[in-house]
KOLVO-417870 format. One record per atom (N, C-alpha, C): residue in one letter; x, y, z. Coordinates in pm, whole numbers, plus 50000, padded with zeros to 5 digits. Example, Ala and Ser with C-alpha at 12.3 -4.5 7.8 and 13.67 -1.06 7.14 Angstrom:
# KOLVO-417870
a513194943150780
a512304955050780
a513204967050780
s512854977550708
s513674989450714
s512905000350787
END
This chain:
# KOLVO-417870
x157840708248122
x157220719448191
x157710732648132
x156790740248135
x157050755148078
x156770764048178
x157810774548175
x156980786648252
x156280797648199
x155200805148311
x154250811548250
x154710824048224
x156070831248203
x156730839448235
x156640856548209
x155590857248348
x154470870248355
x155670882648325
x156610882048350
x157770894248396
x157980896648260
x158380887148136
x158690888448023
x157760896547958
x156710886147992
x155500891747877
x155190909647936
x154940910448051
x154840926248092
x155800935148024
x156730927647991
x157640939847910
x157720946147804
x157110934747708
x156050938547588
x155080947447573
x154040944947684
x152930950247709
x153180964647764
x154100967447849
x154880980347867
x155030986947758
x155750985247651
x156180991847540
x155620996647504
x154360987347482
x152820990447388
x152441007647502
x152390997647584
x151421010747655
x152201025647659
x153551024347649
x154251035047654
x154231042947539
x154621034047422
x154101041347309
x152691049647309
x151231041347345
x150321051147335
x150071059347424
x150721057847526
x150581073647567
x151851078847541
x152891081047527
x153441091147412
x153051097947311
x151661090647238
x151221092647119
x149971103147159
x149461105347320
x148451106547383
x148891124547434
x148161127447478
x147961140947566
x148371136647707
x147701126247715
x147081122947873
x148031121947992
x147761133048108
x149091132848252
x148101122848317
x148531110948358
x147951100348409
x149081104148607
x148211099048692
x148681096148814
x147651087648897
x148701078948928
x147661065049027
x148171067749153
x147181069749248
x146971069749329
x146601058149449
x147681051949539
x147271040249587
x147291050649765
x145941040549847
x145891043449957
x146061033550090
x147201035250154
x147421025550215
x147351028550429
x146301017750480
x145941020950554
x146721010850655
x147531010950794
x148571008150845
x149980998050752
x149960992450758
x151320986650758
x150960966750700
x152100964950569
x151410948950558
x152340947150458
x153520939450505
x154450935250416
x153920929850265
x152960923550247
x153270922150104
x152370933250063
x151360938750124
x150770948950035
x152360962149992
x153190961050078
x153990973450084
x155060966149939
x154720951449931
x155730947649791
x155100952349680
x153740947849663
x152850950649561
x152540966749529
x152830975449674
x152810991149598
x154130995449559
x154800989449594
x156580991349532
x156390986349392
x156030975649354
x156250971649213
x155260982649107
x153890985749191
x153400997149069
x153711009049062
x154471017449203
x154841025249137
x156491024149101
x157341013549064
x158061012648993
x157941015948814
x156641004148832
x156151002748687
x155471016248618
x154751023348694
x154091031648632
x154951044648639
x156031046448666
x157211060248649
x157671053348550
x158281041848571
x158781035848429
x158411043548304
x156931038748256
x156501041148148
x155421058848142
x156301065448250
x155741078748239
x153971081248320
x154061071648409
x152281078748501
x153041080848636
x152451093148675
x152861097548795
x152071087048892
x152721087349041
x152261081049124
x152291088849240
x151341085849363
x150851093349498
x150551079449562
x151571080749671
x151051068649791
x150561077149921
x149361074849963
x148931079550057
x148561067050169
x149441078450303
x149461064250424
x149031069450568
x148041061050581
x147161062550704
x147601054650822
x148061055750950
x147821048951055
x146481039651079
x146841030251132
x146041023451116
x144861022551222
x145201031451338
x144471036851458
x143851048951375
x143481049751269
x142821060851233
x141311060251211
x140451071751263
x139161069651260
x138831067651159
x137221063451146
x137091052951066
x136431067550976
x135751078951008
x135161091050998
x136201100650892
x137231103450978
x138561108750928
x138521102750847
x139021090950819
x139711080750662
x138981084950587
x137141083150584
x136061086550482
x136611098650444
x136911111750500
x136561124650487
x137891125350405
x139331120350431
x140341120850348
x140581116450207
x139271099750254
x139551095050087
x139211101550017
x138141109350042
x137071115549921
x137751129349925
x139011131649942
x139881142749973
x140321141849827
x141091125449819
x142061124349759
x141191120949619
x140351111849555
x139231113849515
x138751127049453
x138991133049481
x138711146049493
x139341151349393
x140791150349419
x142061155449350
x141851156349180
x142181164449116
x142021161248985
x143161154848940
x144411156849012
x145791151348990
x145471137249001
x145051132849046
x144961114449105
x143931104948951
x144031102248880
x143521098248782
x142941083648807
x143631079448911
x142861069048929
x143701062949054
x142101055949127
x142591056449258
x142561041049310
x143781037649415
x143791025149465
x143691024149611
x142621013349685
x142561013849848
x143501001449857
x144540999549862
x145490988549898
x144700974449960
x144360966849971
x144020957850011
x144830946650105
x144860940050211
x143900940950333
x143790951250407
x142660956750481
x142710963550534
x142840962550687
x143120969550801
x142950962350924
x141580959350961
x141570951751055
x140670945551076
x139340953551126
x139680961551173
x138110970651260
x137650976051106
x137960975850986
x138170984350917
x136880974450801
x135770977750750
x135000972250654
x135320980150543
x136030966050424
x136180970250303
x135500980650207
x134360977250221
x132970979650116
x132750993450161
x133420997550296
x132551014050334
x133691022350271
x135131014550246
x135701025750152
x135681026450052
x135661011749997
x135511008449813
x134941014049726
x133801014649793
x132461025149746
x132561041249748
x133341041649809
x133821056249807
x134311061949672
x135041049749623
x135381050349469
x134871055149335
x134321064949230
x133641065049137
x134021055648987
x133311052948955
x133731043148824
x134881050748773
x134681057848738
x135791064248656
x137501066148678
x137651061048819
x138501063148894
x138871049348951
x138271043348940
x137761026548993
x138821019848907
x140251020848884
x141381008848812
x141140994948883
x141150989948979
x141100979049078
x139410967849074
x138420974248988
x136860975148982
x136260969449122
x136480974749253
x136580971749335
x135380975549434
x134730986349369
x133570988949460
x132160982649357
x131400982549523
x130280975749447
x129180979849351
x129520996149281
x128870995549136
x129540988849027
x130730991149021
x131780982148938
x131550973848896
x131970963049031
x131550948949030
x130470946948949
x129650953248995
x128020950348939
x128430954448794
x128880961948764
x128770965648587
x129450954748548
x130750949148581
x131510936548565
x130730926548522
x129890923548663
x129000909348679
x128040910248539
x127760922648485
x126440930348424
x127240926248274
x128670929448243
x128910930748140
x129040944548056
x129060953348158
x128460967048085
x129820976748125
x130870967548111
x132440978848216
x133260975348084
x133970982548016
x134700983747969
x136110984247959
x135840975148100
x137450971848137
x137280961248241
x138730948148239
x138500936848343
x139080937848429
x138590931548569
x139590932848708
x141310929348654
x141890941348747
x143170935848653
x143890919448684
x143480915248805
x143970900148824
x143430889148686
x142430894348655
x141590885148535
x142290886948404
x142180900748405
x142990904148281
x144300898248257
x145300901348399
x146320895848376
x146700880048356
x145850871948397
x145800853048420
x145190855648194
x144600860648150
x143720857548076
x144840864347970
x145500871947974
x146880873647887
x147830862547909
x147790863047985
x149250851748016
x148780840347966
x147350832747939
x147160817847897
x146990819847759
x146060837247669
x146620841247572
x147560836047521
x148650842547546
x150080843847486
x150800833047450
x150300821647570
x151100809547580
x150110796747485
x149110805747436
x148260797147308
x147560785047422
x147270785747570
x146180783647655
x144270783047606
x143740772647589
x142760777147554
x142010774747706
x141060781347703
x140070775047850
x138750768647803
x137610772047677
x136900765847623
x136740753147665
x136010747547722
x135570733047745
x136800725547823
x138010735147910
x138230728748031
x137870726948129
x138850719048203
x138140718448326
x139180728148420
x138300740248488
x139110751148567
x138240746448686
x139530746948778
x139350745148944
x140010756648940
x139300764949040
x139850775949098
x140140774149286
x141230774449348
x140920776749493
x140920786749563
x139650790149611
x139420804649707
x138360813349619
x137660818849689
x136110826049647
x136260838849730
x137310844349693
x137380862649766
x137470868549610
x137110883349705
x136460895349623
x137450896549531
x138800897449560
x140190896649468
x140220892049351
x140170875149386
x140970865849285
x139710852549220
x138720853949348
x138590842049321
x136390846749247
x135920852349309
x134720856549232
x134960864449137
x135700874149054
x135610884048913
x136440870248834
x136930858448856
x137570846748801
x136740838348731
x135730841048804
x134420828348808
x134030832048699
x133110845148762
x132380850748645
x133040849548502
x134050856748494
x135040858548383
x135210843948262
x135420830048358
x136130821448292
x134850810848291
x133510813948308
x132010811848272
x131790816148149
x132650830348141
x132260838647987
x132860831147896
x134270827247915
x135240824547831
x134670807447784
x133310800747819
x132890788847835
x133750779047872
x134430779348007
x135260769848071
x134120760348159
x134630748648174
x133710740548301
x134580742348453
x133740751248557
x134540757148607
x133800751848780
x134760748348869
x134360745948977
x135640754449095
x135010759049177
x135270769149284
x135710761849447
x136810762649472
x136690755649608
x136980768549728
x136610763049874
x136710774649958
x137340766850118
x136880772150167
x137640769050304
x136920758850387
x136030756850322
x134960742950354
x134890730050286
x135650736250116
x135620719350077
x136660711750130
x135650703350107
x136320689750200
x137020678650095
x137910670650143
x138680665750038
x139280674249898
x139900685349914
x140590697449822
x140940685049671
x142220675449743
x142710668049612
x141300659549463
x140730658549558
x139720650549493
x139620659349359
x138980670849421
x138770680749271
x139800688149207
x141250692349232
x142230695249219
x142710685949093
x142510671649115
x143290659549047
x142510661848927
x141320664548869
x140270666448738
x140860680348688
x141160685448751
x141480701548656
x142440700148533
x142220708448467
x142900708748333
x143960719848351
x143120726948433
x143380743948494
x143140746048576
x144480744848694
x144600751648858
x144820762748899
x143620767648943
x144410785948958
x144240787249118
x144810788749187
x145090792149381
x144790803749390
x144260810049440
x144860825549498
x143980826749632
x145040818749730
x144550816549880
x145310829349968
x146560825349932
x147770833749987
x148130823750131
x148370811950087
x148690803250192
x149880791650145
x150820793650171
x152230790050130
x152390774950100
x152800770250022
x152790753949961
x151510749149983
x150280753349992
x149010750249974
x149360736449878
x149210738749742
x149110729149655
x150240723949631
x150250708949712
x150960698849618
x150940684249520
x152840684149527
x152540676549336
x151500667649336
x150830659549446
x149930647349437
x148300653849454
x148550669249435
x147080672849401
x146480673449246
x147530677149159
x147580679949037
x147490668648958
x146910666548854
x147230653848715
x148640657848643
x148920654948601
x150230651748504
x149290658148402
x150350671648355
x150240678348238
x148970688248271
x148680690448356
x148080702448422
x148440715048424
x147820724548390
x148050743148382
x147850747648528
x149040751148582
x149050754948699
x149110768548718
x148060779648818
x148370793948805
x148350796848916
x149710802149018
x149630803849118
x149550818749134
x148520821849209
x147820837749227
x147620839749359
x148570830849437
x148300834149630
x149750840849638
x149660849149716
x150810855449781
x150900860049927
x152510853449942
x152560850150112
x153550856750113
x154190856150285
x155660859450317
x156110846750392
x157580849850354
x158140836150493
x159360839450494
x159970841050615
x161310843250600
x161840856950502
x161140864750474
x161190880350418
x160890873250277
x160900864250236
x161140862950113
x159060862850121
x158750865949926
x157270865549889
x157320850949811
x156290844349846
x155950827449858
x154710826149737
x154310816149666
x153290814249669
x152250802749718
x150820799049675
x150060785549707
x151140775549713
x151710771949561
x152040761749505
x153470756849590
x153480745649568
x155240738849621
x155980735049491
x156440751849398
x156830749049325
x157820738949271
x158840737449330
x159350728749308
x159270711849244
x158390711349326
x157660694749359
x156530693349196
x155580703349205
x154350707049141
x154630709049013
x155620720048969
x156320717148831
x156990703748756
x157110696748850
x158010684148767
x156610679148712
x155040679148737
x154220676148648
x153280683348606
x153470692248619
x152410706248513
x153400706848379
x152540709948281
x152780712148155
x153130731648185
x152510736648221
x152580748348260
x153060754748404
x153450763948446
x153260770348562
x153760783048586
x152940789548660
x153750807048701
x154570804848830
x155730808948826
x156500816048886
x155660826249012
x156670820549111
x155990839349260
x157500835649325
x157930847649277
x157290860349192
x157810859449040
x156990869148956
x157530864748845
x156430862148740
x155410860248789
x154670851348697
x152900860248683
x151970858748764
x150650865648784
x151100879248816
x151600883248924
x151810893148957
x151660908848885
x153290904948785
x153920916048675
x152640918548563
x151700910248544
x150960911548424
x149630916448503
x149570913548639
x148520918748669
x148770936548721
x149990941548748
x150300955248749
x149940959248614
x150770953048492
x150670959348369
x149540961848334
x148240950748380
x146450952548347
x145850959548463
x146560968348527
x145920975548612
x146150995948495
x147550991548479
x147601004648440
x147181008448315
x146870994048203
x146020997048099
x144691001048144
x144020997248251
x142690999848291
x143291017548324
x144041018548353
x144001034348375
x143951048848268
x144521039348238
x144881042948053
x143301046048011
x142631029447970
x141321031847930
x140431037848023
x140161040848171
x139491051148209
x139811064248185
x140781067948123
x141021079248094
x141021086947961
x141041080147910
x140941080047739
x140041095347684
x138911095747776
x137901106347680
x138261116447790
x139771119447889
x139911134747930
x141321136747833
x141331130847671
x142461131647580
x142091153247546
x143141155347552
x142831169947455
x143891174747356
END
């Protein structure tokens, strides 16, 4: 067994990016917006703006109560939006519950859109016509890169069909000509199709989801769910168990995560490119 070891490879990919913007004009600042309170979303905005002071992009966390009108929020995002300082903007994801995704997402303009999260995006995504990939895609699609992963004429099981992880996946690893099947909260008998994969990718966010007697021996395992338990961040997989027969596997934390920050802030990078002076 090998690991997929996202933390390493991000550090590489850091360098790179640091160098070109050193080499660049460009005052970059990401902007994430976070609407009440959600332990792992509050891990995941700690790690980018770690990463992105690191390598020189300013960062702005903006934080809303979560009793906040739904009117107000509109009138603030497009506040911040607004900003010429904010180079590119993030709505933290989950949101509370009274709260419909899509009426803020959209609030978003392409250009500003790092996350490709609203539904013109998407659509340019789905379209082929975006010049940049969701960064979860990007980041799974470096990491099997690197590790000389091919997907061509495997067999990819993906589990879970959300806006996140599991539809810009589909599409994506259709392009890449994988044989690709999708499970959701309805298939029935999970192991059945789990045991054929060549390539397991989770991203449920439901803790030891997958175990070792779901997987074949010598299976590419990519765990892309993220939980909490006990303060500690979890993923799908029962690593432990699940590694003694994957040929491959990521690490949580450690593994999807770090590479999917690093392919968020290249997308920032490349939306920004033509305000160079």
């Amino acid at each position: 067994m090998k690991l997929l070891k996202g933390t390493e490879l991000s550090k590489k990919f850091l360098v790179h990016l640091k160098k070109k913007l050193g080499k660049s004009k460009l005052k970059l600042r990401l902007a994430v917006i976070q609407i009440g309170r959600n332990y792992i979303s509050e891990v995941f905005i700690g790690q980018k703006k770690k990463v992105a002071e690191k390598i020189g992009i300013g960062f702005k966390l903006y934080q809303f109560d979560k009793k906040i009108e739904k009117d107000r929020l509109k009138k603030k995002i497009k506040e911040i939006i607004k900003n010429p300082l904010n180079s590119g903007i993030i709505i933290q994801l989950p949101l509370p519950k009274q709260f419909l995704a899509d009426d803020f997402l959209n609030l978003i303009p392409e250009e500003k859109d790092v996350d490709i999260l609203s539904e013109k995006s998407l659509g340019k995504f789905y379209q082929g016509k975006l010049k940049i990939l969701p960064p979860i895609v990007k980041g799974i699609l470096s990491l099997l890169k690197n590790y000389k992963i091919k997907l061509k004429g495997k067999n990819v099981v993906i589990i879970g069909a959300g806006r996140l992880i599991g539809l810009p996946l589909n599409l994506q690893l259709l392009k890449e000509k994988a044989t690709l099947l999708v499970l959701n909260e309805f298939t029935k008998n999970i192991s059945f199709f789990t045991n054929k994969a060549d390539i397991l990718i989770s991203g449920v966010g439901k803790p030891n989801l997958i175990k070792s007697n779901m997987i074949k021996k010598g299976a590419v395992v990519i765990d892309a769910g993220i939980s909490q338990r006990n303060g500690k961040v979890i993923g799908d997989v029962d690593f432990k168990e699940v590694s003694k027969k994957a040929s491959y596997i990521t690490p949580v934390p450690g593994g999807v995560g770090p590479m999917t920050v690093v392919s968020l802030l290249e997308n920032l990078v490349e939306l920004n490119k033509s305000n160079e002076s």
